[in-house]
C-alpha positions as CSV (number, residue, x, y, z in Angstrom):
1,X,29.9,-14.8,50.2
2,X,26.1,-16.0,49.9
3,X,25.4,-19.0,48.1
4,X,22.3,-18.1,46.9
5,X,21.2,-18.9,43.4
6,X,20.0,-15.5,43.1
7,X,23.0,-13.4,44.4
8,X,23.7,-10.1,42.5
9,X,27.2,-11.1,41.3
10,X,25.9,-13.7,39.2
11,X,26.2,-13.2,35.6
12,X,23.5,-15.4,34.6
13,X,20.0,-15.4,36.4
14,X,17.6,-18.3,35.8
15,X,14.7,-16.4,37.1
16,X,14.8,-13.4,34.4
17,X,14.2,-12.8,30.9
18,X,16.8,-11.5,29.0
19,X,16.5,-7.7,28.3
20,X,15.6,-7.3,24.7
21,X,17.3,-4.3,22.9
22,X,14.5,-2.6,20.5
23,X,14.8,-1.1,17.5
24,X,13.9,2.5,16.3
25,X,10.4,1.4,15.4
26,X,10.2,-0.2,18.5
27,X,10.3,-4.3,17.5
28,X,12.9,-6.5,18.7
29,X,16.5,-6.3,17.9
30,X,16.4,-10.1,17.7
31,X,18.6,-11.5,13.9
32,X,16.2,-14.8,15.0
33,X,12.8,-12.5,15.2
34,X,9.7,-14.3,13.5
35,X,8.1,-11.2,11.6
36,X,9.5,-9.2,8.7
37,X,10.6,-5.6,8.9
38,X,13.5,-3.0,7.4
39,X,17.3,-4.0,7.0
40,X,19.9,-2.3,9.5
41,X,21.0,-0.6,6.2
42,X,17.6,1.2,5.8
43,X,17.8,2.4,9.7
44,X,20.8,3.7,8.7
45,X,20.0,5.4,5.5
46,X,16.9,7.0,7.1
47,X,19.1,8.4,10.1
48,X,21.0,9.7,7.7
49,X,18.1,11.6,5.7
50,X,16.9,12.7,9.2
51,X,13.8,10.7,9.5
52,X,11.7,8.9,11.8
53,X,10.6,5.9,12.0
54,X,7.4,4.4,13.0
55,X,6.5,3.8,16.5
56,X,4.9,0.4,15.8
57,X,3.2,-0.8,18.8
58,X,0.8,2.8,18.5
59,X,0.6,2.8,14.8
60,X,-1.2,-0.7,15.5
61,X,-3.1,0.7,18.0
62,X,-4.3,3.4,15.9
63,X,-5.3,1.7,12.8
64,X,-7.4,-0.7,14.8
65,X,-9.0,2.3,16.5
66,X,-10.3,3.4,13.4
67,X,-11.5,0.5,12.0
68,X,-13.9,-0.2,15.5
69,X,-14.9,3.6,14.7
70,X,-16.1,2.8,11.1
71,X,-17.8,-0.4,12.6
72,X,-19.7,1.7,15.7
73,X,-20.3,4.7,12.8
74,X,-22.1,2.0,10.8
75,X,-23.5,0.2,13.2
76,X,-22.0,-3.2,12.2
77,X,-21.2,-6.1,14.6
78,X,-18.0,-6.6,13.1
79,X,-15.5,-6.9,9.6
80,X,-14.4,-10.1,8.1
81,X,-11.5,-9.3,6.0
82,X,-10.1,-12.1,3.3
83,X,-8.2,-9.4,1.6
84,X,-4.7,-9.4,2.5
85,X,-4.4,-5.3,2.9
86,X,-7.2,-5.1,5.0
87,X,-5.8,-8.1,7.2
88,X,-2.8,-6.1,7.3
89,X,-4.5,-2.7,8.4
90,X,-6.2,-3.9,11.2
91,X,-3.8,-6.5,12.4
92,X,-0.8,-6.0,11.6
93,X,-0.5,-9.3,10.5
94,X,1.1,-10.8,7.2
95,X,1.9,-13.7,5.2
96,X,2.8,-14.4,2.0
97,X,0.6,-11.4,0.7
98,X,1.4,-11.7,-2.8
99,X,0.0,-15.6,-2.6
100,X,-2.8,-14.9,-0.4
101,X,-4.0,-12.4,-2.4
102,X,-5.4,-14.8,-5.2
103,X,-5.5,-17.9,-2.3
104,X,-7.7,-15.9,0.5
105,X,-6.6,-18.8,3.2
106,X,-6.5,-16.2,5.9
107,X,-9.3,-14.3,7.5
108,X,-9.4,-11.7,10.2
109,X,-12.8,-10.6,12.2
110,X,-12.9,-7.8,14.3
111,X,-15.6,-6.9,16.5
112,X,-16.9,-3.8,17.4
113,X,-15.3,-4.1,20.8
114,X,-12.0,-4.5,19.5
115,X,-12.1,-8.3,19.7
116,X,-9.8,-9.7,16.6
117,X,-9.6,-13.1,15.6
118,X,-7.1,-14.5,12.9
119,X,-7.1,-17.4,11.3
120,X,-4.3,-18.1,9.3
121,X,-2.2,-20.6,6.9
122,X,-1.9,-24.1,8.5
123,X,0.3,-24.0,11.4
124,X,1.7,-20.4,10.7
125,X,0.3,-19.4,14.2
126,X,3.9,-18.7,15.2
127,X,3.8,-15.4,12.2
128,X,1.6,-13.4,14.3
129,X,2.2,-14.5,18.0
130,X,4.4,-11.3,18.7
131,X,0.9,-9.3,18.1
132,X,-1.0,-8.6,21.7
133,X,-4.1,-6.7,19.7
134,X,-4.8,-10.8,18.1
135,X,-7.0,-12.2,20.9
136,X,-7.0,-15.9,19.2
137,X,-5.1,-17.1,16.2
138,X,-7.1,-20.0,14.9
139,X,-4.9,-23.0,12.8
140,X,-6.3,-23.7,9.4
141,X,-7.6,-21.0,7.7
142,X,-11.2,-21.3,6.1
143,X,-11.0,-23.2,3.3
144,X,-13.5,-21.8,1.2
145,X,-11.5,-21.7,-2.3
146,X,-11.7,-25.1,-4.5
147,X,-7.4,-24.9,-4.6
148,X,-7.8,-26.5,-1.0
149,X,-12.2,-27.3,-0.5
150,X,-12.4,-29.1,-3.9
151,X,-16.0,-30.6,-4.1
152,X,-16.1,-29.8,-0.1
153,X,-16.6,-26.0,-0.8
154,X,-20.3,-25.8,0.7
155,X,-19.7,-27.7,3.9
156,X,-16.3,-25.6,4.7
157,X,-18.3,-23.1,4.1
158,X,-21.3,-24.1,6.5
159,X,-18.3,-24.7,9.1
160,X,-16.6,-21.4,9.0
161,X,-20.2,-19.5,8.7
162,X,-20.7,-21.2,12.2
163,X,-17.5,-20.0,14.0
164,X,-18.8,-16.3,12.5
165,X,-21.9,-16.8,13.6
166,X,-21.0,-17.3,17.1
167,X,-18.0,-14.7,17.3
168,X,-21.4,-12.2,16.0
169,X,-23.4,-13.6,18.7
170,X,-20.6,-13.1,21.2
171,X,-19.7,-9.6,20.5
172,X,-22.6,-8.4,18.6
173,X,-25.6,-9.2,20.4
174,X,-28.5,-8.8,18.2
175,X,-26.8,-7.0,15.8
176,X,-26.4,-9.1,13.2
177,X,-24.6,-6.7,10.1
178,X,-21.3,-7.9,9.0
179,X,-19.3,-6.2,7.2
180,X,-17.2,-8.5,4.6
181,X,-15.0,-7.3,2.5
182,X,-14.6,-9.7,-0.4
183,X,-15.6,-13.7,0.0
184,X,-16.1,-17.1,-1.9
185,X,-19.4,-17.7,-2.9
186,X,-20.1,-20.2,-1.2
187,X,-19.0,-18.6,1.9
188,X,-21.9,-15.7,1.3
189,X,-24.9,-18.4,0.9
190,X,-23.8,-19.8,4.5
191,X,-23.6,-16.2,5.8
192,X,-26.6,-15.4,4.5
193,X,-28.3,-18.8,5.6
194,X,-27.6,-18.1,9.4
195,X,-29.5,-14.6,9.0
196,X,-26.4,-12.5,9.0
197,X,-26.7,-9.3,7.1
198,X,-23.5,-9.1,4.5
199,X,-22.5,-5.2,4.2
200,X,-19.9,-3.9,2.4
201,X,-16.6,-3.8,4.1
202,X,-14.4,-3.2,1.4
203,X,-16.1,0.4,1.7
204,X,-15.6,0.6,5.2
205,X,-12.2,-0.6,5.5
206,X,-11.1,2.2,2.9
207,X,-12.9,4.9,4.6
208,X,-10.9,3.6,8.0
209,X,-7.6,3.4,5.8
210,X,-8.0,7.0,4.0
211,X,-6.5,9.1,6.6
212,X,-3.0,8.2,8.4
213,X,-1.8,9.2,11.9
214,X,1.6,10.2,12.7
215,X,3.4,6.7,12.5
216,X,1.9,5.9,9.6
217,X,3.0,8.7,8.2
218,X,6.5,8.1,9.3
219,X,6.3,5.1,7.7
220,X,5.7,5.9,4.3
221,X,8.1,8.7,4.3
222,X,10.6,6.0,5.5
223,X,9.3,3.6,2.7
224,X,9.8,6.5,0.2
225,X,13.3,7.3,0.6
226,X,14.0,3.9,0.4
227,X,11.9,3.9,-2.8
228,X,14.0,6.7,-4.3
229,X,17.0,5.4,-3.1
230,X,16.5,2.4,-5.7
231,X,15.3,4.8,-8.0
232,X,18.3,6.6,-8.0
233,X,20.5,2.9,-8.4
234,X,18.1,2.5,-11.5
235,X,18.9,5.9,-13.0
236,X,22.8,4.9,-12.7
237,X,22.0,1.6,-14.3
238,X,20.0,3.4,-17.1
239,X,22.5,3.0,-20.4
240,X,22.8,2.6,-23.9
241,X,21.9,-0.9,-24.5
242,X,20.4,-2.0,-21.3
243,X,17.4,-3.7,-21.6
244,X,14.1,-3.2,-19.9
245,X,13.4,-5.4,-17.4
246,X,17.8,-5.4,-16.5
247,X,16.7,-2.1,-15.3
248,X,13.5,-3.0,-13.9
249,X,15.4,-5.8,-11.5
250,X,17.6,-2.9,-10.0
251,X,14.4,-1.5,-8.0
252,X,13.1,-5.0,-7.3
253,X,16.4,-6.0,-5.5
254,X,17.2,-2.6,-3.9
255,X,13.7,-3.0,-2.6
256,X,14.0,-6.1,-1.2
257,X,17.5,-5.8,-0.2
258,X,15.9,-2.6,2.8
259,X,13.1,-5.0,3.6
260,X,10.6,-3.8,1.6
261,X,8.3,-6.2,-0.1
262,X,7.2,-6.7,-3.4
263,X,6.2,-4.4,-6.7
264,X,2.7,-4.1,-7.5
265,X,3.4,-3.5,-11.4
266,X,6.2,-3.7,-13.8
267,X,5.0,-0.5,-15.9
268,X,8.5,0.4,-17.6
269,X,9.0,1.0,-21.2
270,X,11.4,3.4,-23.6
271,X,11.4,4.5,-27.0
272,X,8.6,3.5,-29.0
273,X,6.9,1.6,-26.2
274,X,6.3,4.7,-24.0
275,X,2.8,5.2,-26.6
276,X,0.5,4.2,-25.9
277,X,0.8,4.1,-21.9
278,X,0.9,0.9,-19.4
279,X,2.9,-1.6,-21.1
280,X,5.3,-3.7,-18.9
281,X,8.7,-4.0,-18.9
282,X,10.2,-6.1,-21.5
283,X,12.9,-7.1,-23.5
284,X,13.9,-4.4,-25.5
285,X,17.2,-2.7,-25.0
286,X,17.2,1.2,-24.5
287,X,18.9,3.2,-27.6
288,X,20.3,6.4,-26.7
289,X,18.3,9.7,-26.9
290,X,15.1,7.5,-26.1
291,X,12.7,8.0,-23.1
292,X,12.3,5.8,-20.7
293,X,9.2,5.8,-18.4
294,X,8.1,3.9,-15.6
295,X,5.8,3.8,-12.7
296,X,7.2,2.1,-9.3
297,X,4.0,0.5,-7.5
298,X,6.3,-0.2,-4.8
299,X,5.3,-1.8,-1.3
300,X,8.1,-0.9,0.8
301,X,9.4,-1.7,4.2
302,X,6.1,-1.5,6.8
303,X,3.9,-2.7,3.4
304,X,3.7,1.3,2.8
305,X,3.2,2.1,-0.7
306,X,5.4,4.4,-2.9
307,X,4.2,5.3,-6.1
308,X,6.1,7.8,-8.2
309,X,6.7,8.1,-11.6
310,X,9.4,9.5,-13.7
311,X,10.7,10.0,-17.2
312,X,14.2,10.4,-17.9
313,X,16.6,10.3,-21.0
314,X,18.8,7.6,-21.7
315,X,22.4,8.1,-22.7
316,X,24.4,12.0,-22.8
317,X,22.4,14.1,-25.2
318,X,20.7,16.7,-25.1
319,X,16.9,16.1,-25.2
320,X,14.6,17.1,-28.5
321,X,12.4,19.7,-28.1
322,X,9.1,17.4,-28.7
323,X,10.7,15.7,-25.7
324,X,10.8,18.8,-24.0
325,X,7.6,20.0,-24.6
326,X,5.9,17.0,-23.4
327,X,7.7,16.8,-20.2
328,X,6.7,20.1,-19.5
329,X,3.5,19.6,-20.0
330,X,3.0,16.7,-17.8
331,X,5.1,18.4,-15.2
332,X,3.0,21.8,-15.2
333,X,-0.1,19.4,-15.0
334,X,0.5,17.8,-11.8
335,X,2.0,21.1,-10.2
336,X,-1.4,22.5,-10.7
337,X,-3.5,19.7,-10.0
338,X,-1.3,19.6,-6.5
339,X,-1.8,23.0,-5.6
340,X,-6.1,22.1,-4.9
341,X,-5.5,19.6,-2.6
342,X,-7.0,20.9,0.8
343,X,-8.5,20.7,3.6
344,X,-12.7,20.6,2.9
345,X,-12.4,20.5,-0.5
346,X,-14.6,18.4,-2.2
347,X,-13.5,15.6,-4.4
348,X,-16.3,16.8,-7.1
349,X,-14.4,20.0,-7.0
350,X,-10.6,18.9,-8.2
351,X,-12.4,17.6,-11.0
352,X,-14.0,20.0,-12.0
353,X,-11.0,22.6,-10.9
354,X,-8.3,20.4,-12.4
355,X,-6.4,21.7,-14.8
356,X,-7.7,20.5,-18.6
357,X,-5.2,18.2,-20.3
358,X,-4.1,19.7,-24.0
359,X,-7.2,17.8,-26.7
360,X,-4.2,16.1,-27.7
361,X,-3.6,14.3,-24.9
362,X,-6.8,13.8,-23.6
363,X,-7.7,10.5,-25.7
364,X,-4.7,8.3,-24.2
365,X,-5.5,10.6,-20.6
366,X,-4.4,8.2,-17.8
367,X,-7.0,6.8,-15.8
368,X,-7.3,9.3,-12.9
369,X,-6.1,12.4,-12.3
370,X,-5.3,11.3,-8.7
371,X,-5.7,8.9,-6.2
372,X,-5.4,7.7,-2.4
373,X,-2.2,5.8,-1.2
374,X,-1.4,3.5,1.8
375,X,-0.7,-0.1,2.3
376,X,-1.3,0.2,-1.8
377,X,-3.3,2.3,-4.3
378,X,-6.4,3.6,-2.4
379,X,-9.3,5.3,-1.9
380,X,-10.7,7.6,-3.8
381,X,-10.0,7.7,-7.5
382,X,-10.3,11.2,-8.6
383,X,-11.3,11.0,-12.2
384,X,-10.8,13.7,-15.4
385,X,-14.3,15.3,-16.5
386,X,-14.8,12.7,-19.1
387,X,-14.8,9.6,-16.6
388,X,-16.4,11.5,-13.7
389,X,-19.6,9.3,-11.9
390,X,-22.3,11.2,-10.9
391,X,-22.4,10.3,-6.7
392,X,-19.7,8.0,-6.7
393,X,-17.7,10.4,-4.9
394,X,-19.2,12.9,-2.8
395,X,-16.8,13.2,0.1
396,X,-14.2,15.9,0.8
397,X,-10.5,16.2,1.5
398,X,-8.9,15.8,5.1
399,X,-6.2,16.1,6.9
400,X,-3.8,12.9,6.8
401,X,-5.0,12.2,3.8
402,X,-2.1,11.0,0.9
403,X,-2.7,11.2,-2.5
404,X,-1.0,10.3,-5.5
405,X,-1.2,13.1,-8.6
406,X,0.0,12.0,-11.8
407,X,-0.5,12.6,-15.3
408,X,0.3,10.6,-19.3
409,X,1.0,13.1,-21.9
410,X,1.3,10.8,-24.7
411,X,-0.7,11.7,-28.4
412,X,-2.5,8.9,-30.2
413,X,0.3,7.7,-32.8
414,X,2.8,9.9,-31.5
415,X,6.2,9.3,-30.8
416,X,6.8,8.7,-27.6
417,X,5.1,9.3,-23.9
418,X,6.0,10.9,-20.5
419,X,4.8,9.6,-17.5
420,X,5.0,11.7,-14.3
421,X,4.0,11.2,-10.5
422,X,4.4,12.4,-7.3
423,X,3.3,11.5,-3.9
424,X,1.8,14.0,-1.5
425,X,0.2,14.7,2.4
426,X,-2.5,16.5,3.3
427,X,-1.9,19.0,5.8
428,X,-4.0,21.6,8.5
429,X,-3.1,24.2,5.8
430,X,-2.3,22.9,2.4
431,X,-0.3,20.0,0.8
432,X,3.4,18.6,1.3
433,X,5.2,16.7,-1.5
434,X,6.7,13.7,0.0
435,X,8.5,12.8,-3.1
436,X,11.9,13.8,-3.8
437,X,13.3,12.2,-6.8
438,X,14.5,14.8,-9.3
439,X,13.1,15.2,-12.5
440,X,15.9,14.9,-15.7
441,X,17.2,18.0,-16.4
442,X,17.6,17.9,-19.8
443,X,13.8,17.5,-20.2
444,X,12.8,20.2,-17.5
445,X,15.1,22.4,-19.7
């Protein structure tokens, strides 16, 4: 028998890597993995429902495509990106989003070339190493923010400007437009003071997130069935006497039990508290016969948004008529305003087509008659007559796009509210509704 160290019958061979079984989204099957991702129960529940899940390596690949072809479009050397979504989008990359969205301790550039730098929380470099698109993760994020500069604001700031500087001069030549998308004061003067041209990235990074490839699509239909999954534990917790925010904790910790990640909002309310719109779960125990309303907000597994509304009935009765009515009202709405999404169409024109809200309603009207969805709430708003801007929006509907339609039917001093919402893709030919949480019967009746 050969003594070799290396001789097939071994069972274990120092020289390789152990193979690594992958998941269906394609990251490690690893219990001891670094980054954050869906539960095996969510794999299993989207099997079940006949899904797909993302392929995540291309999804990457694709989102970071399309921001270098917003920069080339524009003719921009690069994006700095403080806001957490955006860092997200084009890397991929996340950490403690909630926190860093109010503490912007991380920043990513990307070059026109494709060239992306992070730098992120002290020593977190470990979050993101699994990442091949990152070039170079820098240790200590800029410190721009008085939380961490204090009275050192203005010379952090002359620091970082100076590692931007040179990344421009690297990869952008002459060119010296960079798009940021949001930034400390401070951290503009020393931009500015170097001689590079600030431009707006927020508008460019929402114009790269507006329309979704295939995997990203996958992932936000895998994100909504998890999101009506919870739903549908909320509506068997909804009972005489439960309060509020009891019921509100059921889609939190469904949420976060499938690896999703965190709830934008806490818009739920019943009874009395359904008029006007937007107040936040509370207190208040539901009585039977009384609608309760709420609006998810919910970033699910992937960071993909789902954002559905519904209005249901609490206890065994029958519904009022009143209730009735206004449920059928709000749901008629959104079926129509649906049916204009298409292909070319102009976001001037499902304003101006959308279907006019009773006068009763249109006082308390909620804020948009639609609007884009993604990593969160996105790009565009499409606004009711009454709130239209004159050239704020003159773009036109594509393919991959998602939307969000919704409508408030809720009377000044009246009763009670309805709140409705559904989710939808753009397709070559029309629109698909990715939400499938059933309305309540008794007020569809």
């Amino acid at each position: 028998m050969s003594t070799s160290p290396f001789q097939t019958e071994r069972k274990i061979d120092p020289t390789r890597q152990p193979a690594t079984a992958r998941r269906p989204d394609g990251s490690p099957d690893d219990k001891d993995r670094v980054e954050t991702g869906p539960t095996d129960v969510a794999f299993a529940e989207w099997a079940a429902l006949g899904l797909t899940a993302p392929d995540l390596e291309r999804m990457r690949r694709t989102r970071l495509d399309r921001v270098i072809a917003q920069l080339q479009q524009r003719d921009y050397a690069g994006v700095l990106c403080f806001d957490p979504l955006n860092i997200r989008y084009a890397t991929d990359s996340s950490n403690m989003q909630v926190w860093i969205a109010h503490n912007p301790a991380r920043a990513a550039f990307v070059a026109a070339d494709g060239h992306i730098v992070l730098w992120d929380f002290h020593r977190c470099e470990h979050l993101s190493a699994h990442l091949p698109l990152i070039k170079e993760i820098r240790d200590e994020g800029p410190s721009l923010f008085y939380f961490t500069a204090g009275d050192k604001e203005e010379e952090n700031a002359r620091d970082f400007a100076g590692q931007i500087d040179a990344l421009v001069r690297t990869h952008g030549g002459n060119n010296r437009r960079l798009a940021v998308d949001r930034i400390e004061v401070a951290g503009f003067k020393a931009l500015d003071a170097l001689g590079i041209e600030v431009m707006s990235g927020g508008q460019m990074m929402e114009h790269a997130r507006a329309v979704k490839g295939i995997d990203e699509i996958n992932a936000m239909r895998c994100a909504m069935a998890t999101c009506e999954i919870a739903v549908a534990k909320m509506r068997e917790a909804l009972r005489p006497g439960v309060a509020e925010v009891e019921l509100w904790s059921v889609l939190h910790a469904e949420n976060i039990a499938r690896g999703g990640e965190w709830i934008e909002t806490r818009i739920l309310s019943s009874g009395p508290r359904t008029n006007p719109w937007m107040q936040e779960a509370g207190p208040r125990r539901i009585e039977a016969g009384e609608l309760l309303a709420f609006d998810t907000d919910l970033i699910g597994p992937y960071g993909m948004c789902s954002d559905i509304s519904r209005t249901w009935l609490c206890g065994d009765g029958k519904a009022s008529d009143e209730q009735r009515r206004l449920h059928r009202i709000g749901y008629e709405h959104i079926q129509a305003n649906m049916a204009l999404l298409e292909p070319g169409r102009p976001f001037t024109e499902l304003t101006r087509l959308g279907q006019k809200l009773p006068e009763a309603y249109v006082p308390q009207r909620y804020g948009v008659m639609m609007h884009g969805v993604g990593l969160c709430d996105e790009w565009p708003a499409i606004f009711y007559p009454e709130d239209f801007v004159e050239g704020a929006f003159d773009y036109v509907v594509e393919p991959g796009m998602t939307f969000c339609v919704e409508a408030y039917i809720g009377a000044v001093g009246g009763g009670e509210g309805v709140k409705l919402e559904e989710q939808v893709l753009v397709t070559e030919d029309g629109v698909e509704n990715l939400t499938r949480a059933p309305f309540d019967e008794r007020l569809m009746a």
